[in-house]
Structure formats: C-alpha cells, structure tokens
Residue, then its C-alpha position, 0 to 999 in steps of 0.5 A: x500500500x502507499x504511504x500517506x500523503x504529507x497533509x498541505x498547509x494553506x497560510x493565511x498570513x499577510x508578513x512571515x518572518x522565518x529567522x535562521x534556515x530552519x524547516x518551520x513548514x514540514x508536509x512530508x509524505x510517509x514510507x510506503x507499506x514494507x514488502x510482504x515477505x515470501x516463502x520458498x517451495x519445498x524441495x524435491x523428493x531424493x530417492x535410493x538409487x538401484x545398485x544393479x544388483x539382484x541378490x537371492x536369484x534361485x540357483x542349482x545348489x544356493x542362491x545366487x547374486x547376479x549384477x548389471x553393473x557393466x550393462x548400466x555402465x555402458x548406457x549412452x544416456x548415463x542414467x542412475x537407475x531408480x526404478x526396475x522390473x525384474x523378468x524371469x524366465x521359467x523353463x516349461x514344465x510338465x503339468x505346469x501352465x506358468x512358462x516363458x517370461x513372466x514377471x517375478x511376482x513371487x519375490x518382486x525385487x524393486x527398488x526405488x518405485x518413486x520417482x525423485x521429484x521437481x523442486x515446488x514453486x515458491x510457496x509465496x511471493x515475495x510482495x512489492x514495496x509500496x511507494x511513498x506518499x505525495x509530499x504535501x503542498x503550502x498554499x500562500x503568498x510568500x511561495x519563493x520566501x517559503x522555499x527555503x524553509x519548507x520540507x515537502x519531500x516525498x516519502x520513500x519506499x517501504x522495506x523491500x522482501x528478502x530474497x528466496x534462495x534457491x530450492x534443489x530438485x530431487x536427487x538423482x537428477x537424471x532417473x530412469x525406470x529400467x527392464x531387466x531379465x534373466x533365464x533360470x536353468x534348472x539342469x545344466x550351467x549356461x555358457x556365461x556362467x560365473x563371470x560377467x555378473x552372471x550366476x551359476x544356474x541364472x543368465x542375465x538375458x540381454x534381450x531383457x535389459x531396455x530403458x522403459x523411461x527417463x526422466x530428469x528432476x528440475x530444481x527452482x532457480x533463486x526467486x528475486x524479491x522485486x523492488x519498489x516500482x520507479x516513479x515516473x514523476x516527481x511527487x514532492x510537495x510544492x509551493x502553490x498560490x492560495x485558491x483567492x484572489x481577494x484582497x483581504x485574504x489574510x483575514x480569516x475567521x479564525x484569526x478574526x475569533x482570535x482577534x475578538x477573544x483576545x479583545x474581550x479579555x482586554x476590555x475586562x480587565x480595564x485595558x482595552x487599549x492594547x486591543x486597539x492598534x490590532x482592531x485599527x489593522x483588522x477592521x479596515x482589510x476586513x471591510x475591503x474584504x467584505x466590498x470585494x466581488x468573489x468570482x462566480x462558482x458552482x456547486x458545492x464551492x459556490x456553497x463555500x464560498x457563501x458560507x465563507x462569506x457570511x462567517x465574515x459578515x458575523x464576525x465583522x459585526x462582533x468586532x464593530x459591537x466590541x469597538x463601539x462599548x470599548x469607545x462608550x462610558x460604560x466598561x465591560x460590565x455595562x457600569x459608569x467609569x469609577x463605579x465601584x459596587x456597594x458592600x454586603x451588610x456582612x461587610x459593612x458591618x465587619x468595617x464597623x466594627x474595625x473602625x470602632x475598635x480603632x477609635x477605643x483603641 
C-alpha cells in the first residue's frame, strides 16, 4: 500500500518572518507499506538409487547374486537407475501352465518405485514495496520566501522482501525406470556362467535389459524479491498560490475569533487599549474584504464560498459591537467609569466594627 500523503498547509498570513534556515513548514509524505515477505517451495523428493544388483536369484545348489553393473555402465544416456522390473524366465514344465517370461511376482525385487521429484514453486511471493506518499503542498503568498524553509519531500519506499534462495530438485537428477531379465536353468550351467555378473544356474538375458523411461528432476532457480516500482514523476510537495484572489485574504475567521477573544479579555480587565492598534489593522482589510466581488462558482464551492462569506459578515459585526462599548462610558460590565459596587451588610458591618475598635483603641 502507499504511504500517506504529507497533509498541505494553506497560510493565511499577510508578513512571515522565518529567522535562521530552519524547516518551520514540514508536509512530508510517509514510507510506503514494507514488502510482504515470501516463502520458498519445498524441495524435491531424493530417492535410493538401484545398485544393479539382484541378490537371492534361485540357483542349482544356493542362491545366487547376479549384477548389471557393466550393462548400466555402458548406457549412452548415463542414467542412475531408480526404478526396475525384474523378468524371469521359467523353463516349461510338465503339468505346469506358468512358462516363458513372466514377471517375478513371487519375490518382486524393486527398488526405488518413486520417482525423485521437481523442486515446488515458491510457496509465496515475495510482495512489492509500496511507494511513498505525495509530499504535501503550502498554499500562500510568500511561495519563493517559503522555499527555503519548507520540507515537502516525498516519502520513500517501504522495506523491500528478502530474497528466496534457491530450492534443489530431487536427487538423482537424471532417473530412469529400467527392464531387466534373466533365464533360470534348472539342469545344466549356461555358457556365461560365473563371470560377467552372471550366476551359476541364472543368465542375465540381454534381450531383457531396455530403458522403459527417463526422466530428469528440475530444481527452482533463486526467486528475486522485486523492488519498489520507479516513479515516473516527481511527487514532492510544492509551493502553490492560495485558491483567492481577494484582497483581504489574510483575514480569516479564525484569526478574526482570535482577534475578538483576545479583545474581550482586554476590555475586562480595564485595558482595552492594547486591543486597539490590532482592531485599527483588522477592521479596515476586513471591510475591503467584505466590498470585494468573489468570482462566480458552482456547486458545492459556490456553497463555500457563501458560507465563507457570511462567517465574515458575523464576525465583522462582533468586532464593530466590541469597538463601539470599548469607545462608550460604560466598561465591560455595562457600569459608569469609577463605579465601584456597594458592600454586603456582612461587610459593612465587619468595617464597623474595625473602625470602632480603632477609635477605643
């Protein structure tokens, strides 16, 4: 997500003195959102490799171990062999219907009848970082003085994911499922007998030794985890003119509430005069205000800009009612200048008594 936009400042003030290079006006947009973190895919599943070997084979006198090492040795393709069948072939027999080459079902010799697997996808991506957001903007009549001390920089992009390392496929990489048979003689040795990884009684037929399928495992390359996309624009804040043209701009009706308040309290306590050189500047810029023609607008900014109006009328009547009591006999209570109220008879009485005791006295 985007960071949040720096919020803008409208200023409405007729002189600004800013001493020192001090920022007095920050509007600066917030980082954006860190990037989600991502999760790698889990890795492929390894399985045993077949030694090329059968051991046990039935043979004349004892069992026998047979090997197909030289055979897989010479394959061009160079597979590591993980997945095999076993032939057998039964001589035929009086009285028995089983004969020729059938598969060993009674003592099934495979090994490794998984295939190893690829490596999985990155369970979750890594995420995007979200960008900053928008510097604000300072809305016055002083953009070029401002400059200086205005920090209205855009915010800067969010943490960005770490990287997902890469994930291995299963071993070995290249696999093949491989057909094998052998001839089990019961009466006589066969002409290879002993030697070439054959057996005394058992002959590794080599009509039967074929590569059914292959196959090879993919591992997942490093996943990178994507930076912040590149702004096309600049989105800093700027130094903008206020939305009026009005003369009288730089009276506004909370300067104005300000200006009362502070007027009033003044008058209480018996110096309105400190009020007065406020009302002299205040007064005069807020009735060219109130003489000044706004241009015409529509819709809800017609709406504000009456209502904007009418907050200044209001006001204007207030300070005109405080400057014209300031200006009359009376203070802030409505009492005579020099009135001084009467005492309780609870007073009155406690002088008396004081006064009498000093007469005695």
């Amino acid at each position: 997500m985007n960071g949040q936009n720096g919020g803008s400042i409208f200023l409405y003030a007729r002189d600004i003195d800013t001493p020192g290079n001090s920022n007095r006006f920050i509007t600066n947009g917030s980082p954006g959102q860190d990037a989600q973190l991502g999760q790698k895919g889990e890795p492929g599943t390894s399985v045993t490799p077949w030694n090329g070997k059968i051991d046990g084979a039935p043979g004349w006198l004892a069992p026998e171990n047979l090997s197909w090492a030289r055979e897989i040795a010479g394959l061009h393709w160079s597979p590591v062999i993980v997945y095999w069948e076993q032939l057998v072939h039964i001589q035929a027999r009086k009285g028995s219907l089983q004969h020729g080459w059938v598969k060993n079902w009674q003592k099934p010799k495979i090994i490794g009848n998984q295939w190893p697997t690829d490596a999985l996808a990155p369970a979750k991506i890594p995420g995007t970082p979200g960008p900053g957001g928008d510097g604000g903007h300072v809305y016055s009549c002083h953009g070029a003085r401002l400059q200086s001390v205005s920090a209205q920089t855009k915010g800067g992009s969010g943490k960005k994911a770490v990287d997902l390392d890469a994930v291995k496929g299963g071993t070995p990489t290249k696999s093949c499922k491989l057909q094998v048979g052998y001839r089990t003689h019961e009466f006589l040795p066969h002409g290879e007998a002993g030697v070439n990884g054959n057996g005394i009684m058992n002959w590794k037929d080599p009509k039967y030794f074929q590569v059914i399928e292959r196959r090879t495992t993919r591992s997942y390359p490093k996943y990178p985890a994507p930076d912040a996309k590149p702004d096309p624009i600049d989105r800093s804040g700027l130094q903008k003119a206020l939305p009026t043209t009005n003369p009288s701009y730089w009276v506004n009706p909370l300067t104005l509430d300000v200006l009362a308040s502070y007027t009033r309290d003044a008058f209480r306590v018996g110096s309105p005069e400190v009020a007065k050189p406020l009302l002299d500047e205040y007064l005069p810029a807020l009735e060219v205000g109130l003489r000044w023609t706004p241009p015409q607008k529509t819709g809800a900014a017609a709406s504000q800009q009456e209502m904007l109006q009418l907050d200044l009328v209001l006001r204007h009547s207030e300070l005109l009612d405080l400057v014209q009591r300031i200006n009359g006999p009376n203070d802030f209570f409505g009492n005579p200048a020099g009135w001084i109220p009467g005492l309780s008879f609870q007073s009155n009485f406690s002088a008396y008594k004081n006064e009498i005791k000093g007469a005695i006295a």
